[in-house]
C-alpha positions in Angstrom: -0.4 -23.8 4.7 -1.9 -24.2 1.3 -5.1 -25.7 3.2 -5.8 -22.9 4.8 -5.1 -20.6 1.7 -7.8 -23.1 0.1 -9.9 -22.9 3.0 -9.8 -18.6 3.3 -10.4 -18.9 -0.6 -13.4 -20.9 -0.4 -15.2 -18.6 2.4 -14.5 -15.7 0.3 -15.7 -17.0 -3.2 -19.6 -19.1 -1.3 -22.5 -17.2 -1.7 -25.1 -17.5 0.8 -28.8 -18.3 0.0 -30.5 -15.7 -2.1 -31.7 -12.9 0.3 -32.1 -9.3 0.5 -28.2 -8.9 2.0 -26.3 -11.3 -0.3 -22.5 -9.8 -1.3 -22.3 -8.0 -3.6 -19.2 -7.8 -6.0 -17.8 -4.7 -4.2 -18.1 -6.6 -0.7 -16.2 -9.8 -1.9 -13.7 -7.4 -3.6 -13.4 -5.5 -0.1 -13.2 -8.8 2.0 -10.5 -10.0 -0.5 -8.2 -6.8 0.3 -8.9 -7.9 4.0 -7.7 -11.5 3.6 -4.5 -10.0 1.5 -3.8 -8.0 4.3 -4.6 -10.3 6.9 -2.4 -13.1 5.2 0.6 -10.6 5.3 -0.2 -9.7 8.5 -0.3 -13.5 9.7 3.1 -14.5 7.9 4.5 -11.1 9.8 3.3 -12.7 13.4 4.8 -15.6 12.7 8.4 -13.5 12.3 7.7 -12.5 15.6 7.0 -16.4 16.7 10.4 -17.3 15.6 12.4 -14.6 16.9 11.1 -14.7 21.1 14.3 -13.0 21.9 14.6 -9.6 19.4 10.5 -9.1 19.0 7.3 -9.5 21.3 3.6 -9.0 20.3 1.3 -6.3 20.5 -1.9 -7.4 19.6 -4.0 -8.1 23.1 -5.5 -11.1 22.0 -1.8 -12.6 22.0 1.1 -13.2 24.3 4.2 -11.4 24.1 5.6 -14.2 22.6 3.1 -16.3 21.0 4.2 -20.1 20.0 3.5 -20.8 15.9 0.6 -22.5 17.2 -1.1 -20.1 19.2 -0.2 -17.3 16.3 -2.0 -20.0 13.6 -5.0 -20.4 16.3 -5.5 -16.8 16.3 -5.4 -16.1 12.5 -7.6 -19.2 11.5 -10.3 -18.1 14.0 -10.0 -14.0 13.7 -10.0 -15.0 10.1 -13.3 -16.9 10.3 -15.1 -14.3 13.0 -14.5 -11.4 10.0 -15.9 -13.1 7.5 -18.9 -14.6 9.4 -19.4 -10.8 10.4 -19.6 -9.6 7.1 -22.5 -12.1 5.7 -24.5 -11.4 9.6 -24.4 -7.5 8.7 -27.0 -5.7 6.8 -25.8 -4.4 3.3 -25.6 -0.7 4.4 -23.5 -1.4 7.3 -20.9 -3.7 5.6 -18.7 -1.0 4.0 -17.9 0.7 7.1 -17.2 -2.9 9.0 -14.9 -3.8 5.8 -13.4 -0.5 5.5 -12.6 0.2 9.1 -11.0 -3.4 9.6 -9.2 -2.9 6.1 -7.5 0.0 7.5 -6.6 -1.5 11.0 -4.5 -4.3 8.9 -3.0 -2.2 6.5 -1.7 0.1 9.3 -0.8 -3.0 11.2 1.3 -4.7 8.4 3.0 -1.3 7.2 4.6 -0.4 10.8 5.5 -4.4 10.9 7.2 -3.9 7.9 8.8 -0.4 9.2 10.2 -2.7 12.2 11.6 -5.4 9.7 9.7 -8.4 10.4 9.5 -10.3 7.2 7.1 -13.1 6.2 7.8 -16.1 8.2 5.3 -19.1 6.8 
């Protein structure tokens, strides 16, 4: 797990090539809260993984009752797709992307926590 801590590290802290739309310091510090969240919310699905019989998924883009695998599948990539998002939009519409997705975790990781999963990596 420590690679992939490494790995989300490194996408958050490379800059891309000099343009008109590089990150700024207030969209790294947004896409940081995101991974935080994210994390949580990835060690909390992984609770789930391990206990088939007392909890079952809600998130679409994963069964009921995802293997580890498929629950480390889905973070890695989903992890990956929101970052790559952020660099491909312009400046002005980068906020919104961050702040929206922001939200979706923190609600996400606050009702797991409500339900009791705990963090399971």
């Amino acid at each position: 797990m420590g690679a992939l801590a490494a790995f989300f590290l490194a996408i958050l802290v490379h800059q891309p090539p000099a343009t008109a739309d590089t990150l700024s310091r207030a969209d790294l510090q947004r896409e940081a809260a995101y991974f935080a969240l994210h994390l949580v919310d990835w060690g909390q699905t992984l609770d789930i993984a391990d206990r088939p019989d007392d909890a079952y998924e809600l998130n679409p883009f994963l069964p009921d009752h995802p293997t580890r695998a498929q629950v480390n599948r889905y973070f890695l990539v989903s992890g990956i797709l929101h970052a790559a998002v952020t660099v491909a939009l312009p400046a002005d519409w980068r906020p919104a992307w961050q702040y929206v997705t922001i939200g979706v975790q923190l609600s996400t990781v606050a009702n797991n926590h409500r339900i009791g999963l705990r963090l399971a990596f």
